[in-house]
C-alpha positions in Angstrom: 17.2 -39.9 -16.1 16.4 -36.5 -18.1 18.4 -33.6 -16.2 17.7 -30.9 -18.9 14.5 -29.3 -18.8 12.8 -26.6 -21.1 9.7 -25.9 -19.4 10.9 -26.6 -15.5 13.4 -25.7 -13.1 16.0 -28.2 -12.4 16.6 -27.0 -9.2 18.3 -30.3 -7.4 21.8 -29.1 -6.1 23.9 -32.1 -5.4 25.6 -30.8 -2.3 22.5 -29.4 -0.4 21.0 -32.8 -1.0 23.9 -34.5 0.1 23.7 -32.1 3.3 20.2 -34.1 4.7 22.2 -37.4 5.0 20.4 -40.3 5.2 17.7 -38.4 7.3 14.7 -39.4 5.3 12.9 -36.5 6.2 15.2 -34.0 5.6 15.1 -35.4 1.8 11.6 -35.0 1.4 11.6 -31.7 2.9 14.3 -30.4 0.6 12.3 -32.3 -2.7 9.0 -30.1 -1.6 10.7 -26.8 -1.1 12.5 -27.0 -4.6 9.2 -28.2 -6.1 7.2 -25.3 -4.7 9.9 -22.9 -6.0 8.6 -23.2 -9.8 5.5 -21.9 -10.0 4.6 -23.8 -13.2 5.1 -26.6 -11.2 2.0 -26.0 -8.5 1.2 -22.6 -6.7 1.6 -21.4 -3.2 -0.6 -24.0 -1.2 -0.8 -26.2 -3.8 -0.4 -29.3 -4.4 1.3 -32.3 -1.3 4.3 -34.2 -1.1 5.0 -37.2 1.2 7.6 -39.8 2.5 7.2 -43.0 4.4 9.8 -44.3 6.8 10.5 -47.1 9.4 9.9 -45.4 12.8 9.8 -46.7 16.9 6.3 -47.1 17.9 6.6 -45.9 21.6 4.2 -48.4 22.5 5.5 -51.7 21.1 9.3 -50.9 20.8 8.4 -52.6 17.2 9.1 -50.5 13.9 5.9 -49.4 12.0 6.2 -47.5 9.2 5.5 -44.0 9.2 4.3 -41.4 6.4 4.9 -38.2 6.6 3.5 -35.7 4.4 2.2 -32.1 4.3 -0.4 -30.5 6.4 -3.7 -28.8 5.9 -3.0 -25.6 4.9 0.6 -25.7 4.0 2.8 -24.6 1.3 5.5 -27.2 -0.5 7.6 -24.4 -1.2 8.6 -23.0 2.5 7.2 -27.1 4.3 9.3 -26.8 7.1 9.0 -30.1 10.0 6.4 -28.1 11.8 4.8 -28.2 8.8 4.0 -32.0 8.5 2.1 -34.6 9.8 3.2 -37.9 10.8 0.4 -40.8 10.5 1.0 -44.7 10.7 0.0 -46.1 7.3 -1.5 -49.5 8.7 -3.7 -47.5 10.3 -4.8 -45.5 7.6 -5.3 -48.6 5.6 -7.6 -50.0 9.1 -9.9 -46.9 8.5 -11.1 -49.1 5.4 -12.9 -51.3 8.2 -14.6 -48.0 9.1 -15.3 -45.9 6.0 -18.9 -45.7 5.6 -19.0 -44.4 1.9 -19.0 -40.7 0.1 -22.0 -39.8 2.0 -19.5 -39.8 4.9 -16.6 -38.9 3.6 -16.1 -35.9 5.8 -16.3 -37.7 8.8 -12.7 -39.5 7.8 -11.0 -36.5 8.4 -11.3 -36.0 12.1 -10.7 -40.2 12.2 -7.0 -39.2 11.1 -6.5 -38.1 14.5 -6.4 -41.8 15.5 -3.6 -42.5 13.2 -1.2 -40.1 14.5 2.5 -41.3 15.0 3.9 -37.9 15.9 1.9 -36.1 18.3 3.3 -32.8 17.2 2.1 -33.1 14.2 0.2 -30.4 11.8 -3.3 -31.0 11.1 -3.8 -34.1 8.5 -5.2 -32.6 5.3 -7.8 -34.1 3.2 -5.0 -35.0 1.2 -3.2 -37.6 3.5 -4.9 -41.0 2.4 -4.0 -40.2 -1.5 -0.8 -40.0 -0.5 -1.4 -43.1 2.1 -3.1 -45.9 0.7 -0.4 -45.6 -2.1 2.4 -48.2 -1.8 5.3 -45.8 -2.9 8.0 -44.4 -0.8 8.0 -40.9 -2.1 5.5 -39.3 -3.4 4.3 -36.3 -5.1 1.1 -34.7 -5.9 1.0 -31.7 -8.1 -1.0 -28.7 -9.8 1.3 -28.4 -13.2 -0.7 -26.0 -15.6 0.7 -28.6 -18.5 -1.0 -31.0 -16.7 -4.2 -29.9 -15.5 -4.2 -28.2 -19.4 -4.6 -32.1 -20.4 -7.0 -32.9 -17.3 -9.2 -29.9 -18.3 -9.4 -31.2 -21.5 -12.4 -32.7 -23.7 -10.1 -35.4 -25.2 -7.8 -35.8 -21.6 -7.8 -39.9 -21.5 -6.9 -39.5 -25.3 -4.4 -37.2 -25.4 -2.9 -38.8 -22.0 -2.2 -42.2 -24.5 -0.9 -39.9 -27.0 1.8 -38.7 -24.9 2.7 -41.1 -22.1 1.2 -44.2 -23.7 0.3 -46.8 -20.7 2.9 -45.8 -18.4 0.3 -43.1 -16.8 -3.2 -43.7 -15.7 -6.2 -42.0 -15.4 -9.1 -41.3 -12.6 -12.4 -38.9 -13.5 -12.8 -36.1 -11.3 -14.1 -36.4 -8.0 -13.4 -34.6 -4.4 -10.5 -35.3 -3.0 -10.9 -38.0 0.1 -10.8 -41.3 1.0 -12.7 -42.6 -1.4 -10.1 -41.1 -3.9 -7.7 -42.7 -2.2 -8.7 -45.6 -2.5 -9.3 -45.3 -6.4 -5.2 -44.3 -6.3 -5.3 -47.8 -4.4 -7.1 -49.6 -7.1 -5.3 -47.7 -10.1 -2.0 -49.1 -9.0 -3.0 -52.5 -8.3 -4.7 -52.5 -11.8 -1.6 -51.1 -13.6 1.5 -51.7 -11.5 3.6 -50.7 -14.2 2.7 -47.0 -14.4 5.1 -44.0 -13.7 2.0 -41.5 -12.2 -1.8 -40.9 -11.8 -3.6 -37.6 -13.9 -7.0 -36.8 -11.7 -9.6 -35.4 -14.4 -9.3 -31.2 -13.8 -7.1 -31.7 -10.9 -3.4 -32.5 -11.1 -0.7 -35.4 -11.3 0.4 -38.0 -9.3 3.8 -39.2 -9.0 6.5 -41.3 -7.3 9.7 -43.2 -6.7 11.9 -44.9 -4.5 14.0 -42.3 -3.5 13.3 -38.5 -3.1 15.5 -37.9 -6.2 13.7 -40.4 -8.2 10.6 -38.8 -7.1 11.7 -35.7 -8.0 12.9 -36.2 -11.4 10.1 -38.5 -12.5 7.8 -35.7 -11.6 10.1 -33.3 -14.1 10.5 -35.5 -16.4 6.9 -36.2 -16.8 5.5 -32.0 -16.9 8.2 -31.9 -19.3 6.1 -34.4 -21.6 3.4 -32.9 -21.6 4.8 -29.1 -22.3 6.5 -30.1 -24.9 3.4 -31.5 -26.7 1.4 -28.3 -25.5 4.0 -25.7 -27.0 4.2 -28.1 -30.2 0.4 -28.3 -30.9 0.5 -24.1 -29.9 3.1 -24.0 -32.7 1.2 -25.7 -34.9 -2.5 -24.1 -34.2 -1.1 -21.0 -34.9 -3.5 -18.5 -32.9 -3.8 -19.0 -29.4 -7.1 -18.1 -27.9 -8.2 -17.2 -31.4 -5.6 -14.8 -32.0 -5.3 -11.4 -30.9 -9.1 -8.8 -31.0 -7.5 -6.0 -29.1 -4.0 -4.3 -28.9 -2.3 -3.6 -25.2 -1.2 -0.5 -24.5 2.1 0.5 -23.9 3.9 -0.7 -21.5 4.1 2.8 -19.4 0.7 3.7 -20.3 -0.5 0.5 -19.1 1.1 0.8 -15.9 0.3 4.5 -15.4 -4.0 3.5 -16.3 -3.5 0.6 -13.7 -2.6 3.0 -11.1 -5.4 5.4 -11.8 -7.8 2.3 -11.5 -6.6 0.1 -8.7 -8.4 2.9 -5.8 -11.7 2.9 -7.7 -11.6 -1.1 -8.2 -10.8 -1.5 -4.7 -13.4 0.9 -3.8 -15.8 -0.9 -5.8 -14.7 -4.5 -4.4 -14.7 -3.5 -0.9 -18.1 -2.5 -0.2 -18.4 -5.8 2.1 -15.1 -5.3 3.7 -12.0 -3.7 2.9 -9.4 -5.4 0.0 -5.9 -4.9 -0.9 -5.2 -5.2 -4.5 -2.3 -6.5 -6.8 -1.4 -5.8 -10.7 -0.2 -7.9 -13.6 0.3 -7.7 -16.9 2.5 -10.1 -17.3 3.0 -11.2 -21.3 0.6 -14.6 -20.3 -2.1 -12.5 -18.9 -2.2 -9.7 -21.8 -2.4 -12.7 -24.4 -5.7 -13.7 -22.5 -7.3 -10.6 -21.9 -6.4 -9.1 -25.6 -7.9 -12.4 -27.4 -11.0 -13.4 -29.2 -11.7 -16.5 -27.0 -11.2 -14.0 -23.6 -15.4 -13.6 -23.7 -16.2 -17.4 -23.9 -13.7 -18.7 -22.0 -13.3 -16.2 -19.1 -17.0 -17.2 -17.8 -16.9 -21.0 -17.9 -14.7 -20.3 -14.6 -11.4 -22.4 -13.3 -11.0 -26.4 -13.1 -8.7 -26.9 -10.7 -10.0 -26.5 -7.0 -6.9 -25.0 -5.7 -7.5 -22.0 -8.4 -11.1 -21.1 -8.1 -10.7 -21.5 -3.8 -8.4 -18.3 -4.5 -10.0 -17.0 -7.8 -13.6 -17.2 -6.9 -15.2 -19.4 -10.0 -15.1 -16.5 -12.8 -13.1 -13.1 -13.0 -15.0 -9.9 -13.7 -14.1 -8.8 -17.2 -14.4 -4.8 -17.5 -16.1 -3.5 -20.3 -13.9 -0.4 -20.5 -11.6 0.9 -23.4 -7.9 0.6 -22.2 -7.2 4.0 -22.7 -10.4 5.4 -21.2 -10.4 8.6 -19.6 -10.1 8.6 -15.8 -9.3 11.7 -14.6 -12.8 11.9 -13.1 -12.8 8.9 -11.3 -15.9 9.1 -9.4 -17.8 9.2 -13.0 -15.4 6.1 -13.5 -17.1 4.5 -10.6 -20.6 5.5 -11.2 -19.9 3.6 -14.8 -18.7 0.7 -13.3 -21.3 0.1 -10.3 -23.7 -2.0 -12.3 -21.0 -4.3 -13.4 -20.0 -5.0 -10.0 -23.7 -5.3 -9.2 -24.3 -7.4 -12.1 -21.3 -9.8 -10.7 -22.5 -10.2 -6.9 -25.9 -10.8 -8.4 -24.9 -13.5 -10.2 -22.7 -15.0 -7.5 -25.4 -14.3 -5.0 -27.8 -17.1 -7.6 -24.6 -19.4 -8.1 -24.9 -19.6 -4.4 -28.6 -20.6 -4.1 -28.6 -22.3 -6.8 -25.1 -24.7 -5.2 -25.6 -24.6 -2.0 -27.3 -27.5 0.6 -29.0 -27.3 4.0 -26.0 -27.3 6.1 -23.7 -25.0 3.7 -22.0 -21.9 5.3 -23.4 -18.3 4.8 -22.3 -17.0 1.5 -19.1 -15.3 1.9 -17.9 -11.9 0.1 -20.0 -11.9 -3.7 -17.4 -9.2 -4.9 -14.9 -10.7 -7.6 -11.4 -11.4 -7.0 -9.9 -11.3 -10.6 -10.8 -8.1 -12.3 -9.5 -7.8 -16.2 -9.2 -5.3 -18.7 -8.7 -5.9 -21.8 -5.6 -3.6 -23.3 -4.4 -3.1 -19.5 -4.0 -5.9 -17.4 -5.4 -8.2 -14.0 -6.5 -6.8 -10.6 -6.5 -9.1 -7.8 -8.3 -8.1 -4.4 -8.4 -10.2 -1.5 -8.0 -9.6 2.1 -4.0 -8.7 2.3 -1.4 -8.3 0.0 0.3 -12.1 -0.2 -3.2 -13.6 -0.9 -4.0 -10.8 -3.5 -0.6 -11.8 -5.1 -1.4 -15.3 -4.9 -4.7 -15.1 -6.3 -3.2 -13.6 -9.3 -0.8 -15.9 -10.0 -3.5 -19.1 -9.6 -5.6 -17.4 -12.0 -2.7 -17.1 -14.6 -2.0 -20.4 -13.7 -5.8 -20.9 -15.3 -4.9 -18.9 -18.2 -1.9 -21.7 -19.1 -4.3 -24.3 -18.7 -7.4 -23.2 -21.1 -4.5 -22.3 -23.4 -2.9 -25.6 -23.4 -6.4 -27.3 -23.3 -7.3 -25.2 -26.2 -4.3 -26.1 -28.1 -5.0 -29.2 -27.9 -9.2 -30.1 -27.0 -11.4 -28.0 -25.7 -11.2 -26.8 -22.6 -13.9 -27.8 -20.0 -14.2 -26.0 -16.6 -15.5 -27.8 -13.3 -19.2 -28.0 -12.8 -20.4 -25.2 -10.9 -22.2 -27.8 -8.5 -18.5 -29.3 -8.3 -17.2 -26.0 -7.9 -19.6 -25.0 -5.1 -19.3 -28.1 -2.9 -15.5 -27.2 -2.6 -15.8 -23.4 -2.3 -18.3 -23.9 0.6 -16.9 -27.2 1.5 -17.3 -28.0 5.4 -13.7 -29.1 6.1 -12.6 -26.0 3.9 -14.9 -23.4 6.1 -13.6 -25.2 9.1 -9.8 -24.2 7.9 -10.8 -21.1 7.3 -12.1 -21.0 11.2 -9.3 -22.2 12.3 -7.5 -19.2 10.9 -5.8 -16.5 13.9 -7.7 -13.2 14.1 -6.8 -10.3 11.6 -4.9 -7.7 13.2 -6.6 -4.2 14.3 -5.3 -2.8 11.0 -5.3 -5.4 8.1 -6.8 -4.3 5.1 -5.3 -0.8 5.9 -2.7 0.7 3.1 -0.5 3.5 4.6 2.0 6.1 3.5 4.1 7.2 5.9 6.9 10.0 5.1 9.7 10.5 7.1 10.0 6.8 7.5 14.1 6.7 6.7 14.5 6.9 10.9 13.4 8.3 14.0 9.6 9.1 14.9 8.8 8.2 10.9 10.0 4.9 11.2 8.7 4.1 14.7 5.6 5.1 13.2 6.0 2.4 10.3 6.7 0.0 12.2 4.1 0.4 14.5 1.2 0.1 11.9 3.4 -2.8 10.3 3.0 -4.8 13.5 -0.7 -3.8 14.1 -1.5 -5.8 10.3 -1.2 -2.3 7.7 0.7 -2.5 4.2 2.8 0.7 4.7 4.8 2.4 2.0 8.5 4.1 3.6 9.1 7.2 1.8 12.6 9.7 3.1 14.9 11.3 1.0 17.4 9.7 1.7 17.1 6.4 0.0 20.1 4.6 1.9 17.7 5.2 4.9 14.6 3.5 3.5 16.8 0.5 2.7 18.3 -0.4 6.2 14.4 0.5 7.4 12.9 -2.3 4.9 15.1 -4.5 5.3 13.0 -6.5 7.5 10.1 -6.7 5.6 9.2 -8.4 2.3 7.3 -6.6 -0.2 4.0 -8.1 0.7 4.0 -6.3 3.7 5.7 -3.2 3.1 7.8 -1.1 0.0 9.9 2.2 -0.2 10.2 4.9 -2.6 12.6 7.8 -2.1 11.6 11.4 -2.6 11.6 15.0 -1.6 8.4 15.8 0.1 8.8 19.6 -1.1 8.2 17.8 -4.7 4.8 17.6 -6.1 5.8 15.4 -8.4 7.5 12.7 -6.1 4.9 13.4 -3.4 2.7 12.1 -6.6 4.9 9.0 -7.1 4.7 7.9 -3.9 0.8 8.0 -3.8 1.1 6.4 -7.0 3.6 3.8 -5.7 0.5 3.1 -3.0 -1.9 2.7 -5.6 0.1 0.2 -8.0 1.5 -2.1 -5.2 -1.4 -2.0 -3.0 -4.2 -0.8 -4.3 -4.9 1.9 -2.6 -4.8 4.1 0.2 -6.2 4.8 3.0 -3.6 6.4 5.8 -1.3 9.0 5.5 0.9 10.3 8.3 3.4 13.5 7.7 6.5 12.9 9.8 8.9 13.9 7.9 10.8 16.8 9.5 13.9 18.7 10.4 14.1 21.4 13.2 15.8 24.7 13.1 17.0 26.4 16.5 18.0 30.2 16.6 17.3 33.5 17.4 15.4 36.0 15.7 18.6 37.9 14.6 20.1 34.3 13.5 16.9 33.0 11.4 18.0 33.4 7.6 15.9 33.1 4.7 16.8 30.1 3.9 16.1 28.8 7.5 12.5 29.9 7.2 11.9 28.4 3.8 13.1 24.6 4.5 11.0 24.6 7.1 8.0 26.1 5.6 8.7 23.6 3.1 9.4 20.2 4.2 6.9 20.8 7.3 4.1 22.8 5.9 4.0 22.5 2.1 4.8 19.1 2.6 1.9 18.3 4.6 -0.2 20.5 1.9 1.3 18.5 -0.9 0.6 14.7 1.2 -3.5 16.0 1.3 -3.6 17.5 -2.2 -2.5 14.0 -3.8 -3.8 11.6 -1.5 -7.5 13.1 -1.2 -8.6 12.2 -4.6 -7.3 8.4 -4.2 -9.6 8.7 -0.7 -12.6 9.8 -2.3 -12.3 7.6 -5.5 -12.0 3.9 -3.3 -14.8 5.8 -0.8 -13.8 3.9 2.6 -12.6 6.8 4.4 -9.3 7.7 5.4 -6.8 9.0 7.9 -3.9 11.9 7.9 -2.1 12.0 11.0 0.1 15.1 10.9 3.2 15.1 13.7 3.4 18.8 14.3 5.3 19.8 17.9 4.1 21.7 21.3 6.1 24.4 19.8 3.0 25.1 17.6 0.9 25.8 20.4 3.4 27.3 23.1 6.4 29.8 22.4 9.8 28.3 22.6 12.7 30.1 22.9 15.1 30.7 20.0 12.3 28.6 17.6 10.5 31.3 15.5 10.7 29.5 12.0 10.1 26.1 13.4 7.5 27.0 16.2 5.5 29.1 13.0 5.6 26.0 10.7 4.7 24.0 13.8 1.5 26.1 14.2 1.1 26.2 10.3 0.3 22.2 10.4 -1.5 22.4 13.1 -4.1 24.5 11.5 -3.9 23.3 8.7 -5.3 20.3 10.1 -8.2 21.7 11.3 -9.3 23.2 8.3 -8.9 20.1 6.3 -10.4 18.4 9.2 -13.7 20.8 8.2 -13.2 20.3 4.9 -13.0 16.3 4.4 -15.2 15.3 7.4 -18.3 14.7 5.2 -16.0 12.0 3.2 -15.3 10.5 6.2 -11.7 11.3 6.1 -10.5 12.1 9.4 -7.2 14.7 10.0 -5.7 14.9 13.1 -2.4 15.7 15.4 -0.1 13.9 17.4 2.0 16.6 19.0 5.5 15.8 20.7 7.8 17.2 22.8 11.5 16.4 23.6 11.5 13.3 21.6 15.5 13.0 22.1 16.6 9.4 22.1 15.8 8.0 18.6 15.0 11.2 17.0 16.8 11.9 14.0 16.1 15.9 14.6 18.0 15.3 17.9 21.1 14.2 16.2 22.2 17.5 14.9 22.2 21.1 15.2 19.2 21.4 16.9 20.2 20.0 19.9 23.1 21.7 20.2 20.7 25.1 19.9 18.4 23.6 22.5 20.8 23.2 24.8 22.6 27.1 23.8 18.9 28.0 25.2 18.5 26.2 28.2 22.0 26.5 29.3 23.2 22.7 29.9 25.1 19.9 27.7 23.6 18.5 25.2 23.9 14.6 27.0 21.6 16.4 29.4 19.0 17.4 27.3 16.6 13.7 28.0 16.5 14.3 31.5 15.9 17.9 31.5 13.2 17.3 29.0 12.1 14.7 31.4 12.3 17.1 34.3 10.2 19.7 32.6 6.8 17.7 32.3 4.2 17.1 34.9 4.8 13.2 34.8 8.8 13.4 34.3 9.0 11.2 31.7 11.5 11.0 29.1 9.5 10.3 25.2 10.6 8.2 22.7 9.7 7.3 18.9 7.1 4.4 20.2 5.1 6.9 22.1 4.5 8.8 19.3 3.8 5.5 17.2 0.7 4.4 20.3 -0.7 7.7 20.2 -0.6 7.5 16.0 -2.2 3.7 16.7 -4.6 5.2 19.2 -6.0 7.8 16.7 -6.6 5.2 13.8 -7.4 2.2 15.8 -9.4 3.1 18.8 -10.4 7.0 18.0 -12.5 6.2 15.1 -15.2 9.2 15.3 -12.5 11.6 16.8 -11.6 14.6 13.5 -9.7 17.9 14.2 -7.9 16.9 17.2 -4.6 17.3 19.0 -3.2 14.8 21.0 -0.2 16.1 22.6 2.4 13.3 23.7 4.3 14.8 26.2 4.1 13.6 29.8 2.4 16.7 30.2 3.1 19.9 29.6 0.9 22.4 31.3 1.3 25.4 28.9 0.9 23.3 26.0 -2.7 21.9 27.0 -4.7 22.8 24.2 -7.5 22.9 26.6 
């Protein structure tokens, strides 16, 4: 058996393997997850893997065998035993007695119920009798862009003997069910001597008697088939019909993408709102810069799993790489017909498609945006998804570019295309999905974020479903703060806020990773306690600046990302009571306090008719958890009040109506209360501080 590969991952570690035992399951488990780890292998949700094994039937005390393979809506490459569903295979072979023919096909799927071994099972996937009418132990079913390049292509059957002579079969397209199950059946019996299965402009089937078998037979086959791709590129010469346009530079690129992504998302979120993604990855540039991008780039995807994520056909902007956008809502205005132009034409491909009993049409905006010289957008409704769309439609790009190499590349029939888009069983699945969170779809910046109220805050709007970006100075901060979180959900970039140009990078950072923006909450701070006679300069000026020309800085560079995507927006300023109500031994601090508050107002006034909403949250005697409260100022608000510093949260607590001590989360709800629950509420104060009679600001 091959163990060097050029175009896979070898990934099978001897010792891990050796760690499942003779635990059958455990095998398969650790075959899928090292599969789904190679992306050229099959995509996230891709593709299915199986096992069958002699199990108990509780009933009969008798040993039936078992299969166990993945469930709807699962991912190879984190399977995990929840994960999986566990079906007798005698009775999925007894549905045969049942099975009515294709007209029916759909009503198979809820018949898999009946064939459940394991009662904790996930939810059978259309999948499960490919996998179970097939005689093998292990099995795999994959989406390799090698092989769906070959599956995609004109001359497939051909080119299939060419490589792999009889030892691999091949079955015509058709929607996956039982009925292609029992075609796999039939193959097999037909040609028991064959290694795997290629489904016309689907994917591979393979298998073996052990999961390491499986697994390298699998390898060992994509391998094949790269090779001969890369050899007939090598040969052909220009791929895609050689290069039309040149990309930019790299920094340019990236710095054009960022300008973009807010108008795009904009643009593609006037049904509901999108976060976006970027690439331009070497793959993708060699697509979009070609000859062939403006034939191929509307025949649309052939493998279902890409266009379920992709949409059928990517928008392809018609837009000079290095175009001016410093005006980006003249950017917009140019681009609003070709987004128009697209949902019209997905709004026909729909009534054209669809049958009496198809679900409403969903979302007509495209998913895949490209431009030529710059790169791919992806939009989609958060972040992972967005990501994954991406990579499924460079996924795409391999496979025209292999099929090209070699044939010519032929997508799926739009008909074909539609009846799995709007498939029943698919818009059932997508039922079956939990609620989004009160604040998916939401990008937020959030400064101060390194500790304290800041990260509270962060946290908060992570939990509620928001992308947030963590920005602090100090960068050791943001690290133990993201720890938690991978970068689909949330990302960090250090700076000053006193620094236009990092408050600029980290509106920036929003835009590149996200998309977008669309909150913005000042919290970064520092307090200052002294006397008049004991203020200095210098006092007066960090304050002024992190607190005030901070919060000036956040608005000035935010605002114009706000008005380009045209959704609206948030700031949330945490100012103090101090800003309303005098303090003692607090001038600087209780000034800048009062500075931010007004300030909101008066960009309250000025944004309103955008729809951008700017607001307060003010606390008081936020002590435990406060990074202010871990210095210098505590120590000065105790000098003033005349106690220890240890005594300073019940003292605190003493002083309000409700005598209640604060903490970051309060000022995180009341932050979550503004955004989530407050939506027509502009140029307010909420003060969070178990009430505080002389700071009512009414």
């Amino acid at each position: 058996m091959t163990q060097t590969f050029n175009h896979v991952n070898y990934l099978w570690d001897v010792a891990k393997a050796a760690e499942c035992g003779e635990d059958q399951i455990k095998q398969f488990l650790y075959r899928s997850n090292i599969l789904g780890a190679d992306l050229r292998i099959t995509n996230y949700g891709g593709g299915n893997t199986s096992v069958k094994t002699m199990e108990i039937d509780p009933l009969t005390g008798q040993q039936e065998e078992v299969m166990w393979v993945k469930g709807s809506g699962g991912d190879i490459g984190t399977l995990t035993r929840k994960g999986i569903a566990g079906l007798y295979t005698k009775k999925l072979h007894a549905l045969k007695n049942v099975y009515r023919g294709l007209e029916q096909e759909d009503e198979m799927v809820a018949l898999f119920q009946h064939c459940l071994h394991d009662l904790n099972s996930a939810a059978p996937s259309i999948d499960t009798p490919l996998h179970g009418l097939l005689p093998f132990k292990h099995i795999d079913h994959l989406h390799p862009d090698a092989l769906i390049a070959i599956a995609a292509s004109k001359d497939g059957p051909a080119i299939m003997k060419e490589i792999w002579g009889d030892s691999i079969a091949w079955i015509p397209w058709q929607r996956p069910g039982f009925d292609l199950g029992l075609q796999l059946e039939n193959c097999v019996k037909e040609n028991p001597n064959i290694r795997g299965i290629i489904l016309g402009s689907h994917g591979l089937f393979t298998w073996g008697n052990t999961s390491f078998e499986c697994y390298v037979n699998s390898l060992e086959v994509i391998e094949m088939a790269s090779n001969y791709l890369e050899n007939k590129v090598a040969l052909n010469g220009n791929v895609f019909g050689g290069q039309k346009i040149t990309a930019l530079d790299s920094e340019i690129r990236i710095t054009q993408a960022t300008a973009m992504a807010p108008i795009l998302r904009g643009l593609c979120s006037s049904s509901q709102g999108m976060i976006g993604h970027f690439s331009d990855a070497p793959r993708v540039l060699e697509f979009i810069n070609s000859h062939d991008l403006d034939r191929l780039a509307p025949l649309g995807t052939s493998c279902p799993d890409h266009f379920l994520r992709t949409k059928i056909a990517p928008l392809v902007l018609n837009l000079a790489p290095d175009a001016d956008l410093s005006d980006a809502l003249s950017v917009r205005n140019l681009l609003e017909k070709d987004f128009a132009n697209y949902r019209d034409s997905y709004a026909a491909y729909y009534e054209k498609c669809k049958h009496s009993n198809s679900p409403a049409m969903r979302d007509p905006n495209p998913v895949i945006i490209l431009w030529p010289g710059v790169g791919m957008f992806s939009f989609a409704k958060n972040k992972q998804t967005a990501r994954v769309a991406s990579e499924f439609y460079t996924n795409a790009i391999n496979v025209m570019r292999g099929a090209e190499a070699v044939s010519t590349y032929v997508a799926l029939p739009h008909q074909e295309a539609f009846d799995i888009e709007y498939w029943l069983l698919e818009e059932a699945k997508l039922q079956r999905m939990p609620a989004e969170k009160p604040l998916s779809r939401k990008i937020a910046l959030v400064s101060g974020a390194g500790g304290g109220i800041g990260s509270a805050i962060a946290q908060k709007l992570i939990n509620q479903g928001a992308n947030v970006v963590f920005t602090d100075l100090y960068e050791e901060n943001l690290k133990k703060e993201i720890a938690p979180y991978n970068s689909d959900i949330a990302v960090s970039i250090p700076g000053n806020i006193t620094s236009a140009a990092d408050v600029k990078k980290a509106v920036d950072h929003c835009c590149l990773q996200f998309g977008g923006l669309d909150i913005i909450v000042h919290s970064a701070g520092l307090a200052i306690s002294k006397s008049l006679e004991d203020t200095e300069e210098k006092d007066w000026d960090i304050l002024q600046d992190v607190l005030v020309k901070g919060q000036f800085l956040l608005a000035r560079e935010a605002t114009p990302v706000l008005k380009a995507q045209k959704m609206g927006g948030d700031f949330i300023n945490i100012a103090s009571k101090n800003g309303i109500v005098a303090g003692p031994n607090n001038v600087a601090y209780g000034t800048a306090k009062a500075a931010q508050q007004h300030m909101t107002r008066l960009l309250a006034a000025e944004l309103g008719p955008d729809k951008i909403r700017v607001n307060t949250v003010n606390p008081d005697g936020i002590i435990v958890g406060s990074k202010i409260w871990e210095g210098e100022w505590a120590e000065g608000r105790a000098k003033a009040y005349g106690i220890k510093v240890e005594e300073l949260p019940a003292f605190y607590a003493k002083r309000n109506l409700m005598n209640e001590i604060m903490y970051p989360e309060d000022i995180a709800n009341a932050v979550f209360a503004i955004l989530h629950l407050l939506k027509k509420s502009t140029g307010n104060t909420i003060n969070v501080d178990g009430g505080m009679a002389n700071a009512f600001v009414r």
